[in-house]
The first five atom37 places (N, CA, C, CB, O) and aatype in JSON, in Angstrom:
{
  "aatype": [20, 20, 20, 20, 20, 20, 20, 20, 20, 20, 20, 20, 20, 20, 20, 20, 20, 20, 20, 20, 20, 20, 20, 20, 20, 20, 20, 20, 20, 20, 20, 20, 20, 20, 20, 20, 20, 20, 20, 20, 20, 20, 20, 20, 20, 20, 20, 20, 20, 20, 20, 20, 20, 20, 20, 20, 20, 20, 20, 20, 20, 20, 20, 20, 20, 20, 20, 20, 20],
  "atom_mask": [
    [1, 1, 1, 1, 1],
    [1, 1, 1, 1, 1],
    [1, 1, 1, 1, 1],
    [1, 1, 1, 1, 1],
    [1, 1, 1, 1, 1],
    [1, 1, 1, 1, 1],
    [1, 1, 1, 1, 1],
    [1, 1, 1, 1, 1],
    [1, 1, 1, 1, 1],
    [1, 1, 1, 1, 1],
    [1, 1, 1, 1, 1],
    [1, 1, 1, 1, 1],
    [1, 1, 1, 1, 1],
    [1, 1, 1, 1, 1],
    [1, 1, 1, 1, 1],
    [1, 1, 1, 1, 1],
    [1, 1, 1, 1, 1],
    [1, 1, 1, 1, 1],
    [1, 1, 1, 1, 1],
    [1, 1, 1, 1, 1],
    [1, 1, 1, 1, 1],
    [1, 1, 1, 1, 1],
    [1, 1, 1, 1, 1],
    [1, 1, 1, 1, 1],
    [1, 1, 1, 1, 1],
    [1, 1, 1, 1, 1],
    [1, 1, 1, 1, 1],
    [1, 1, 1, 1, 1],
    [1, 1, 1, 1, 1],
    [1, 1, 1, 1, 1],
    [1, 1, 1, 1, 1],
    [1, 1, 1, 1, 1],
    [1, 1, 1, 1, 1],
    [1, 1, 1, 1, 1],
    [1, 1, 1, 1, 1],
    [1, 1, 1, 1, 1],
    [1, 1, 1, 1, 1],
    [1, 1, 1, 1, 1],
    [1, 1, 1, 1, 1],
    [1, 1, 1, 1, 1],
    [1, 1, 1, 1, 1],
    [1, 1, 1, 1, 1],
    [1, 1, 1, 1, 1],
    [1, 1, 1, 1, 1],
    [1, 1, 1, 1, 1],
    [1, 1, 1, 1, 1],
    [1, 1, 1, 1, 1],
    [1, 1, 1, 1, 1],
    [1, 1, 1, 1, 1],
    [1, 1, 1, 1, 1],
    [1, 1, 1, 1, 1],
    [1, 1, 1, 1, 1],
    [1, 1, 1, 1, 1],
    [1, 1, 1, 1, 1],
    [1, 1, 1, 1, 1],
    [1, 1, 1, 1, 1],
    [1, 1, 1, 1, 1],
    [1, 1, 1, 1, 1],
    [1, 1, 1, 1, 1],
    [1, 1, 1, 1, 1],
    [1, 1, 1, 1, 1],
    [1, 1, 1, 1, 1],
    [1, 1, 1, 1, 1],
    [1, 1, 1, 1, 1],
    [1, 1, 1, 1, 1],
    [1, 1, 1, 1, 1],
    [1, 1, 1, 1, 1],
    [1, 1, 1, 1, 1],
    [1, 1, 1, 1, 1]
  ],
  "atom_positions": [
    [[148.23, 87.66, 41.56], [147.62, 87.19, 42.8], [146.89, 88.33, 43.51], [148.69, 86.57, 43.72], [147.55, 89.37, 43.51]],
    [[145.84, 88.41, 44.04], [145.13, 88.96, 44.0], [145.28, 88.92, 46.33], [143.9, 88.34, 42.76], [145.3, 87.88, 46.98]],
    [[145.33, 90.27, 46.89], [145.78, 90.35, 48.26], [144.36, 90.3, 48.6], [146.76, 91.64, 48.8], [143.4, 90.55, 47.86]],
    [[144.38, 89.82, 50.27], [143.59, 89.58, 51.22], [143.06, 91.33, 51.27], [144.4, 88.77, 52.6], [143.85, 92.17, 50.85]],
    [[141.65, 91.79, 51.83], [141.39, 93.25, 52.13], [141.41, 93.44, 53.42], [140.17, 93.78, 51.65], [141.49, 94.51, 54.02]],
    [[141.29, 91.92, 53.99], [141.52, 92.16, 55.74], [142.42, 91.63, 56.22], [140.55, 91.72, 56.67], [142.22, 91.61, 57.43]],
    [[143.67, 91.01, 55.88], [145.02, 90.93, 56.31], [146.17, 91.67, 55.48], [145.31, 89.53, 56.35], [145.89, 91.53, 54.29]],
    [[146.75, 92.03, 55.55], [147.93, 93.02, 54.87], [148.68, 92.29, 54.13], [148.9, 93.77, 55.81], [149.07, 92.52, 52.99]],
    [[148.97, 91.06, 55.06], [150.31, 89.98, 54.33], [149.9, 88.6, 53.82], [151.56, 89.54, 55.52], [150.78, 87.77, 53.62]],
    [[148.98, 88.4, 53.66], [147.72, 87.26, 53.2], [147.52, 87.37, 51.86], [146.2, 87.49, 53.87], [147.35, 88.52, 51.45]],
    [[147.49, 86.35, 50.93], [146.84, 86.09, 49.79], [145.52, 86.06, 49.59], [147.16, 85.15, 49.43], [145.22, 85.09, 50.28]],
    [[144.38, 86.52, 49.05], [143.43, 85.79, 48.93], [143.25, 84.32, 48.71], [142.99, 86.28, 48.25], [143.7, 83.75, 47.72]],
    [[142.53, 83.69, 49.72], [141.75, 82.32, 49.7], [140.45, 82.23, 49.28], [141.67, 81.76, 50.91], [140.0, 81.11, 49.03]],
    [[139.67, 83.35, 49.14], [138.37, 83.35, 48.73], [137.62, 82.63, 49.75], [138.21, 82.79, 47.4], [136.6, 81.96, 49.57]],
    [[138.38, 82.91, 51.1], [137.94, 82.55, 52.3], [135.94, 83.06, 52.75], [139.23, 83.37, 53.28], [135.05, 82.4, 53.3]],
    [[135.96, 84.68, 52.08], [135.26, 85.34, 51.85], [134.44, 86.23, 53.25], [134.65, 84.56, 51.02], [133.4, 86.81, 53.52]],
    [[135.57, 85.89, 53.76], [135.52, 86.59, 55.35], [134.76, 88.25, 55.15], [137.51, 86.8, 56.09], [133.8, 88.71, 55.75]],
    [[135.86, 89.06, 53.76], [135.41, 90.18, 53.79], [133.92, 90.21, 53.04], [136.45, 91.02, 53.26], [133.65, 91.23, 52.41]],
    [[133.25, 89.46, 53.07], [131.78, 89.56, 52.19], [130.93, 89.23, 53.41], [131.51, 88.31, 50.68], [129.75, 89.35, 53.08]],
    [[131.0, 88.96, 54.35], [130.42, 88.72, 55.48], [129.7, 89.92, 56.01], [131.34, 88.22, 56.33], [130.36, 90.95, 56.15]],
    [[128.3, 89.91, 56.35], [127.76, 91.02, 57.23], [128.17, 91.42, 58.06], [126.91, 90.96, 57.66], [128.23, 90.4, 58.75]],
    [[128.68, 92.44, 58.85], [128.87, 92.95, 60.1], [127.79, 92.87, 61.6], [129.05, 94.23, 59.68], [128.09, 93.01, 62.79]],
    [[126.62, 92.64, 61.02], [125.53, 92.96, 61.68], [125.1, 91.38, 61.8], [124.51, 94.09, 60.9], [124.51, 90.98, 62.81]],
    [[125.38, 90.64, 60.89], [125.1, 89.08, 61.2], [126.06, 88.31, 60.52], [123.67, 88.56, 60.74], [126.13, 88.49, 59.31]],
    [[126.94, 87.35, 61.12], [128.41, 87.04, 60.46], [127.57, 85.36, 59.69], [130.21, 86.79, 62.09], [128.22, 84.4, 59.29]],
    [[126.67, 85.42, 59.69], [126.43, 83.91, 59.16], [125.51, 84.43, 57.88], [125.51, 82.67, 60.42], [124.8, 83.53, 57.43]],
    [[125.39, 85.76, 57.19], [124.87, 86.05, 56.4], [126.32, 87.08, 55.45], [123.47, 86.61, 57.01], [127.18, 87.89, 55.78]],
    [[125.84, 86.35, 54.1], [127.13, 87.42, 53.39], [126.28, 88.92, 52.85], [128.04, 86.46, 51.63], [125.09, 88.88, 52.56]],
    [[126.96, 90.01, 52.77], [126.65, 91.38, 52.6], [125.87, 91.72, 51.7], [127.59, 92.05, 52.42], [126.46, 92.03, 50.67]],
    [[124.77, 91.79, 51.65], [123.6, 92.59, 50.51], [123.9, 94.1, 50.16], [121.93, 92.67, 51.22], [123.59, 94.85, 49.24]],
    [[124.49, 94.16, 51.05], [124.83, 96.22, 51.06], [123.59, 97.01, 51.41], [125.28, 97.04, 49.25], [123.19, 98.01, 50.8]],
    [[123.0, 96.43, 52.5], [121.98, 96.57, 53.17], [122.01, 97.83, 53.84], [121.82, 95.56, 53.95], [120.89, 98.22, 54.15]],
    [[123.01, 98.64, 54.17], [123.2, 99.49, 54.76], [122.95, 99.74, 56.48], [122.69, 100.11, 54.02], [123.37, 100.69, 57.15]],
    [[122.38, 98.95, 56.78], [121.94, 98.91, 58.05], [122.82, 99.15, 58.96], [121.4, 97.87, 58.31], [122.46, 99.74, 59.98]],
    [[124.15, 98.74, 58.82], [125.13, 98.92, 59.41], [126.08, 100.12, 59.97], [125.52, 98.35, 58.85], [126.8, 100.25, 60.96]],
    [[125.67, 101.13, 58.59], [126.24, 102.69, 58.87], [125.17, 103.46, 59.32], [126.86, 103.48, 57.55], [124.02, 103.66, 58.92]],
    [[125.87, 103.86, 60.29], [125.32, 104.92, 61.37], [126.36, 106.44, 60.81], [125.75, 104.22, 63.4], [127.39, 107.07, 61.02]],
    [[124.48, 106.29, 59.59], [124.18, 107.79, 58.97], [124.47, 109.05, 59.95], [122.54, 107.88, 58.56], [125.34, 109.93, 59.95]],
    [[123.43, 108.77, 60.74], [123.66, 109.89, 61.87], [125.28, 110.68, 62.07], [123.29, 109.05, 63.36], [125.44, 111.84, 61.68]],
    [[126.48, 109.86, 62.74], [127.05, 109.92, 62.38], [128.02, 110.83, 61.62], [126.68, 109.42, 62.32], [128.73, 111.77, 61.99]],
    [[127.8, 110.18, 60.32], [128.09, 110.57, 59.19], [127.83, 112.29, 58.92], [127.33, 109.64, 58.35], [128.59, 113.17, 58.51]],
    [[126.48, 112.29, 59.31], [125.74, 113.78, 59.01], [126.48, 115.07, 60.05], [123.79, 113.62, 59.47], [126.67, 116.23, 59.68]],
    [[126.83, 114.43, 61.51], [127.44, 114.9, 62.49], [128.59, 115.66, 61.43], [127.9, 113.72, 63.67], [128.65, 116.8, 60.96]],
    [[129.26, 114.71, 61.32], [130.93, 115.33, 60.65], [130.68, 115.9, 59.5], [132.22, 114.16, 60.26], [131.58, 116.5, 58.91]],
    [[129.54, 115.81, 59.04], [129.42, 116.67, 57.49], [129.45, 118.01, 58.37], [127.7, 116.39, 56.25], [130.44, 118.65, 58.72]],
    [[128.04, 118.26, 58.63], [128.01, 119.75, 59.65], [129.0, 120.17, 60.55], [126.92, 119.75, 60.61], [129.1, 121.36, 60.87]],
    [[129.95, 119.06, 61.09], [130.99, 119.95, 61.95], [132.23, 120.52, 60.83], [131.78, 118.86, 63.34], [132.82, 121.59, 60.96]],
    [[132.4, 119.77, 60.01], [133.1, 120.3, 58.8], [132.62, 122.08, 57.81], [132.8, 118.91, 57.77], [133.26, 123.0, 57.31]],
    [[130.71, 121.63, 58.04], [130.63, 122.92, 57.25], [130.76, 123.97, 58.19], [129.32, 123.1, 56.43], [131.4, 125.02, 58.07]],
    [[130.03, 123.56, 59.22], [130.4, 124.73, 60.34], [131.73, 125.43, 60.5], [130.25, 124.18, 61.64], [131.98, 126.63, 60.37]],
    [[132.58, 124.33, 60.82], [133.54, 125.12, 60.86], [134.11, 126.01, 59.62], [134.36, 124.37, 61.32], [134.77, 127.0, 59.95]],
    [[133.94, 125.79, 58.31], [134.56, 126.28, 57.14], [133.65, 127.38, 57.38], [134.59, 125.44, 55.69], [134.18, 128.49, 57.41]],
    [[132.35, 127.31, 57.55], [131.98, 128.44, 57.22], [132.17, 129.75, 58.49], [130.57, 128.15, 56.74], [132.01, 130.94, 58.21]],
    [[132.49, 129.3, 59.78], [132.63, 130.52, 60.9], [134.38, 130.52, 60.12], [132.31, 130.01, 63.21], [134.49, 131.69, 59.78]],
    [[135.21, 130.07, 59.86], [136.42, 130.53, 59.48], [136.14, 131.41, 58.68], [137.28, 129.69, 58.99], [136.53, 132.54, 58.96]],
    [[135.39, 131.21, 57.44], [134.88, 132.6, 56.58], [134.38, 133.73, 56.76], [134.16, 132.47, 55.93], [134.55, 134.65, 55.96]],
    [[133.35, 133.86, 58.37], [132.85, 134.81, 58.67], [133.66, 135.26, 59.57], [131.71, 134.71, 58.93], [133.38, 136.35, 60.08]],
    [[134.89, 134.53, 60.01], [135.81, 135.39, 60.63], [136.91, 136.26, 60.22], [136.25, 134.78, 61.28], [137.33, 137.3, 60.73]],
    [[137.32, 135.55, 59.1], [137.88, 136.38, 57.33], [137.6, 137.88, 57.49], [136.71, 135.8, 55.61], [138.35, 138.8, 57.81]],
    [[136.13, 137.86, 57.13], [135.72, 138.69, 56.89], [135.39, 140.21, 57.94], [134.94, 138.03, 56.4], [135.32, 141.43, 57.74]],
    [[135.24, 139.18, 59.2], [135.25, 140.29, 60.16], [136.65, 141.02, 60.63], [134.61, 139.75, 61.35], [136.73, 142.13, 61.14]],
    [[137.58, 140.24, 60.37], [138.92, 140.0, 60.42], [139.46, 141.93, 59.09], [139.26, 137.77, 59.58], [140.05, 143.01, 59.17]],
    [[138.54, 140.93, 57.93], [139.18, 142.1, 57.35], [138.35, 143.47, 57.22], [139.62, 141.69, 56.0], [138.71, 144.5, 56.65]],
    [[137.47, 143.31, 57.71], [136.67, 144.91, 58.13], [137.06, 145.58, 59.51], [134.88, 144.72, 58.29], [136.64, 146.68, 59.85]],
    [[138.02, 144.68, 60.37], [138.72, 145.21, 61.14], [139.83, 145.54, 61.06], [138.68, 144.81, 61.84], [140.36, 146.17, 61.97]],
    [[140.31, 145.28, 60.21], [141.71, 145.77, 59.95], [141.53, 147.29, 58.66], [142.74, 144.15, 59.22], [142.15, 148.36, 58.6]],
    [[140.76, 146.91, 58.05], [140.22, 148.08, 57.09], [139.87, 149.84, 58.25], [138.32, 147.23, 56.23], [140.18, 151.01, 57.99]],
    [[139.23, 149.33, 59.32], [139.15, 150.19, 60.13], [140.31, 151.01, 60.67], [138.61, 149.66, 60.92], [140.17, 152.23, 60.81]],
    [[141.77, 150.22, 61.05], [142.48, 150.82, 61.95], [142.93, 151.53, 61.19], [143.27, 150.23, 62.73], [143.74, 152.38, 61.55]]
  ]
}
């Protein structure tokens, strides 16, 4: 038996609720994308690299200061 993706404790009925557009509920999902807000997305990529990468350049300053004392 095959579970519901939008109820936890539900069987599938092939109700087909989850194939439904977000952006228009009387149209089922093309994968149109229209819906994800890329932007977004791009935000948390860059706050992710940012941060990995000032942790690295702090590594490093980290260990040319300690090389000093």
């Amino acid at each position: 038996m095959k579970k519901c993706m939008l109820e936890e404790n539900k069987i599938c009925d092939n109700c087909l609720e989850c194939h439904t557009c977000d952006l228009d509920p009387n149209k089922i999902c093309d994968n149109c994308a229209k819906c994800i807000d890329f932007g977004a997305i791009l935000r948390e990529i860059d706050d992710v690299i940012i941060a990995e990468d000032l942790k690295r350049k702090l590594r490093i300053i980290d260990t040319k200061v300690f090389k000093q004392r």
